[in-house]
N, C-alpha and C positions, 0 to 999 in steps of 0.2 A: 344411791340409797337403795336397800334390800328392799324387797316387797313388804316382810314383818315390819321395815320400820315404816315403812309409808302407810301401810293400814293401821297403825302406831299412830300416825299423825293425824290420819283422816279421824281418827278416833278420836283425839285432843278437839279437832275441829267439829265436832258432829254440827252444830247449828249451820256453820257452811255447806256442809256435805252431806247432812243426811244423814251420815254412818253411825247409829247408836249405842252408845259402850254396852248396853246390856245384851242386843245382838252382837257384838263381838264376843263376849258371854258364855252365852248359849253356846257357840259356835266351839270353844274350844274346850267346854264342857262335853260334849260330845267326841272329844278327842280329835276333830278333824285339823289338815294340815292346813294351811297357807304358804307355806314356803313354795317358791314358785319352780325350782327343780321338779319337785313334786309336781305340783301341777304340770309343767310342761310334759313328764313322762306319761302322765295320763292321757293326757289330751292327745298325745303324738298316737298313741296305741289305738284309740278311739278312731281318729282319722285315717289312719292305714287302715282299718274293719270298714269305715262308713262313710269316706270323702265322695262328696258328687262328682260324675261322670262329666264332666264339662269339657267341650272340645277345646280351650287354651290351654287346658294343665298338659305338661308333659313331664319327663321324667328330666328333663335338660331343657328346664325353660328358658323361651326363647323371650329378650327382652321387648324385641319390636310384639309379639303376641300378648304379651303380657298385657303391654301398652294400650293398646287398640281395645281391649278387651276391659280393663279398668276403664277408660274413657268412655266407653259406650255401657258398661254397669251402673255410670254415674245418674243418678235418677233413673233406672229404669229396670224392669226385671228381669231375673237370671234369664227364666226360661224364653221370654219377647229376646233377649239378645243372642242367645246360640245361634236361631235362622241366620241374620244381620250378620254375626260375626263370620262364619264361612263364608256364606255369598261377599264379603269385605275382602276378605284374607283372599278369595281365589282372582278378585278383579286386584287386590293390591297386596302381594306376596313378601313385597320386602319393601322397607323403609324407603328404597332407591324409587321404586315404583311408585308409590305415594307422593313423594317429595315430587316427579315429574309429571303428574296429573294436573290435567285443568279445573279450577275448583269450582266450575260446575259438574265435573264429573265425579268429583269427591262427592256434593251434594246431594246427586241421584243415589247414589250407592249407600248414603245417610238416609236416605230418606224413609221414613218411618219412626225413626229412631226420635225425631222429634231433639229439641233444644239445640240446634242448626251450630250452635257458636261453639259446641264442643268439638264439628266437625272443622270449623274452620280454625280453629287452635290446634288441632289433631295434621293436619296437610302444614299451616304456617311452622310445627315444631319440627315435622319428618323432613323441612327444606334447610329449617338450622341445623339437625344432625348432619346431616348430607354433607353441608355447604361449610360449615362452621366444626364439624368435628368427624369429617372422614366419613361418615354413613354410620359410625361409633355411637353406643349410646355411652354416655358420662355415669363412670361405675359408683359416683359419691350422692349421697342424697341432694345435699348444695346443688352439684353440678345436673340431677336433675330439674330442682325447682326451678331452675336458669330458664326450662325450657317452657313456650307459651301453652298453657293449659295444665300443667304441671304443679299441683299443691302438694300439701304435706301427707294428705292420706295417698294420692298417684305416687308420690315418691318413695313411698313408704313401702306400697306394695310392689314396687318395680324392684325397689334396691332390695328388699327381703327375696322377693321369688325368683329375681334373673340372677340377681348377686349374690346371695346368703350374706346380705347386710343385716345386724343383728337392731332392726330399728321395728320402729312399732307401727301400726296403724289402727285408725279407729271409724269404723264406718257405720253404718248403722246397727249393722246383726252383731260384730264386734262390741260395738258400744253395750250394745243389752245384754250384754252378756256378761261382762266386767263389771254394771253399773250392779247387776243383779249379784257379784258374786262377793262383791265386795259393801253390798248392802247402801249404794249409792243412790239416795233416793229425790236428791235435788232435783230440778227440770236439768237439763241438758242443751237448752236452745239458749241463745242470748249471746251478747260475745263473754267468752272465757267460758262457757258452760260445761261446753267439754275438756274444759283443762284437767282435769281430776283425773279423768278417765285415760287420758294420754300417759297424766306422773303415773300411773297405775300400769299402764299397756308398756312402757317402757321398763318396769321393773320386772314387769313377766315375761317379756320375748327372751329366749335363750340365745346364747351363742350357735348353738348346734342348730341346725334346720332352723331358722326364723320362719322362711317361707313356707314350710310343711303347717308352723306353730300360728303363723296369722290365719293362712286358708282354714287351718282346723275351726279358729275363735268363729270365724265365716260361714262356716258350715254347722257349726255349732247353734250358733245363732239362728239359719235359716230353717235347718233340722229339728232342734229340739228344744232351745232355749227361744220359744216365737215369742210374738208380742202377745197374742189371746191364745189361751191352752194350751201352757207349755209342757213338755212331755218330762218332767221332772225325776220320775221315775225310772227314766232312759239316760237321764245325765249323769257321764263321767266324773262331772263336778259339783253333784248335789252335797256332799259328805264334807262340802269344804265353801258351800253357799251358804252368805249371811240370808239374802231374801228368802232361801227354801227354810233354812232353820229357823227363820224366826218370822214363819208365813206371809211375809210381806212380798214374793212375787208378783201379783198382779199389781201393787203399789208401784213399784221400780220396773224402769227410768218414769218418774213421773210425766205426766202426759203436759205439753205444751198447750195453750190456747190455740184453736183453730182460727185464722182470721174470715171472718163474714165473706164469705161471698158474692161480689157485685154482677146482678143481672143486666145482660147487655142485649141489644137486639138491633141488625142491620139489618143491610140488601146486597145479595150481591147483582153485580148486573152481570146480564153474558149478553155482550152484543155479536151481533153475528150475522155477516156476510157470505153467501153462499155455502162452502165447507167450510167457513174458516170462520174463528172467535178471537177477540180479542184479550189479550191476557196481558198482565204488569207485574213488573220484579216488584218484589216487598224494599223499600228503602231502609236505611241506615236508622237503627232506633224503633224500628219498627218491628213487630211478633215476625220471626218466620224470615230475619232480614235477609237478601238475596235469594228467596225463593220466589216462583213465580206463581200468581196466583188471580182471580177472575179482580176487576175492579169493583170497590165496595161506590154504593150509590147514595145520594142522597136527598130528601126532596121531593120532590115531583115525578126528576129520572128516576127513582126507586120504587113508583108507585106505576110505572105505565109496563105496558109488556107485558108475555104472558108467564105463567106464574108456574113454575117446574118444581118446586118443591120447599121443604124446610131442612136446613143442617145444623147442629147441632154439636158446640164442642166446648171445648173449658180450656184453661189458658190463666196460668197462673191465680188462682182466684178469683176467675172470671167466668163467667157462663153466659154463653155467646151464642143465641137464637139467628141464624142466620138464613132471610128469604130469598131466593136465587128466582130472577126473573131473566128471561130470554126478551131481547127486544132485537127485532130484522131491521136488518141497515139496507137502505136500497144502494147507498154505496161507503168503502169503507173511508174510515175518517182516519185523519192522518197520527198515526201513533207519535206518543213523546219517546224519550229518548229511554224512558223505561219499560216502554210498550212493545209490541208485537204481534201482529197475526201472525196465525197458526192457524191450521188445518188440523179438525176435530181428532183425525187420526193418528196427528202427531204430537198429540199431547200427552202420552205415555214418555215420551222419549225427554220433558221437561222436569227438573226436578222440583215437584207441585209445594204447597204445604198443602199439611195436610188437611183443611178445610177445598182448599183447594182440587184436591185430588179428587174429592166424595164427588164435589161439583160438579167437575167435568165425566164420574158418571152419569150424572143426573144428564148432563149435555147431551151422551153418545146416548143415551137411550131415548132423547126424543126424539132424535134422529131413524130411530127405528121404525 
């Protein structure tokens, strides 16, 4: 179905979608286009003048970059991920290299990056291409989604940028940007929320350049169509926006309920023998799982010892007061099979979390 018919339908449906026949109205009162030909030439021109300078784009995108690069996007910022992506790419160059890493050493090279499970679906898929498809990536969307950590926006942006697979994706700056331009004013969260926006994203991707035509909706998005003070006056696709024509952008994507906040407050303990502290892997199910980190206390043991600081983090909707106390062991106790001494010095070289990490500066400096 054409983009006119599908803005056609959204129209029919407005109480589901938002979409208001009298902003479609305006809209073509004003003579502007919809037909998504059109729009995709603008867009393309825009992005050749104004695409971001990002170290994965290249002009012969490579798939495994691509990948790595989308994967580590996912919840986190462009600009927090350039650093991480080189320092990644120069410890792990190719798929092959990845796949034969030990996944604590994936972990360290994650580390920062926060949400640990992306990296271990990121190492568990580059061992199935390896192993299961030659060191190949699978050029069909299907044969992406096959792979573990792999959904429909990852597949979407692999198969358009390495492949020129004429498929859609929709991710957040994407999203605001379609929701806005097609005057989509529903929430977006919930299951199916974003269905609209996908029938939408797949009626506009072109055949020719997909990948040029998603990165643009991307940069589009990050650039100039933002969430507060959008630059509207800068947009290649004002002349053909329901929300600009019919001033409802700060309205569109309607904004989500926030969920409340639960305040939490520990201890951590750092026992400590000579040089050396005792530290524990995070277990299965747990924040941060396989990362190694000081053991939380409780009690009594959380109340004695001397008192090195306060740390402070958040964690899913959680805000997390955490007291770090030092207690000297006159001798060390025997670790369980998730434990381990370490020597204060070599606790760089462990892939911490990152409350973790803060901690054991707070260690090395009392040490001073």
């Amino acid at each position: 179905m054409g983009f006119s018919k599908r803005l056609h339908c959204l129209r029919w449906n407005s109480r589901k979608t938002g979409l208001q026949e009298a902003g479609v109205a305006v809209v073509k009162r004003k003579g502007a286009t919809t037909r998504p030909e059109s729009i995709g030439r603008v867009l393309l021109a825009w992005y050749a003048r104004s695409k971001r300078d990002l170290p994965w784009r290249a002009s012969s995108p490579d798939p495994y970059a691509v990948w790595v690069s989308e994967i580590m996007l996912q919840q986190t910022q462009v600009e927090r991920v350039r650093e991480f992506f080189v320092r990644f790419m120069e410890r792990f160059p190719t798929v092959h290299d990845l796949a034969a890493a030990r996944e604590p050493t994936v972990l360290k090279y994650w580390e920062g990056l926060g949400y640990y499970r992306r990296a271990r679906q990121l190492h568990a898929a580059a061992k199935q291409i390896v192993h299961e498809h030659g060191g190949e990536f699978p050029r069909t969307v299907e044969g992406l989604r096959s792979l573990p950590g792999i959904g429909r926006y990852t597949a979407g942006a692999i198969g358009s940028i390495a492949f020129d697979l004429a498929t859609p994706i929709v991710e957040a700056n994407s999203r605001r940007v379609i929701a806005r331009l097609v005057g989509h004013a529903a929430p977006l969260d919930g299951p199916g929320g974003d269905e609209p926006i996908w029938e939408i994203a797949a009626g506009l991707v072109p055949p020719r350049h997909p990948g040029r035509f998603n990165q643009a909706l991307m940069d589009l998005g990050a650039m100039i169509c933002t969430p507060k003070l959008p630059l509207c006056s800068r947009c290649p696709l004002a002349s053909a926006c329901v929300a600009h024509q019919t001033n409802r952008v700060a309205a569109i994507p309607a904004q989500a309920k926030r969920r409340p906040v639960k305040q939490v407050q520990e201890t951590a303990v750092v026992l400590r023998h000579g040089e050396s502290v005792l530290v524990e892997r995070r277990g299965p199910g747990e924040w941060w799982e396989g990362l190694w980190d000081f053991p939380r206390g409780s009690g009594t043991a959380a109340k004695r010892g001397r008192r090195l600081g306060l740390v402070t983090y958040s964690v899913t909707h959680h805000r997390i007061e955490c007291a770090v106390r030092e207690q000297i062991m006159t001798r060390r106790t025997t670790p369980t099979k998730a434990q381990r001494w370490v020597k204060v010095t070599s606790l760089d070289a462990l892939a911490m979390t990152a409350p973790g990490r803060r901690i054991a500066r707070l260690v090395a400096r009392s040490g001073d």
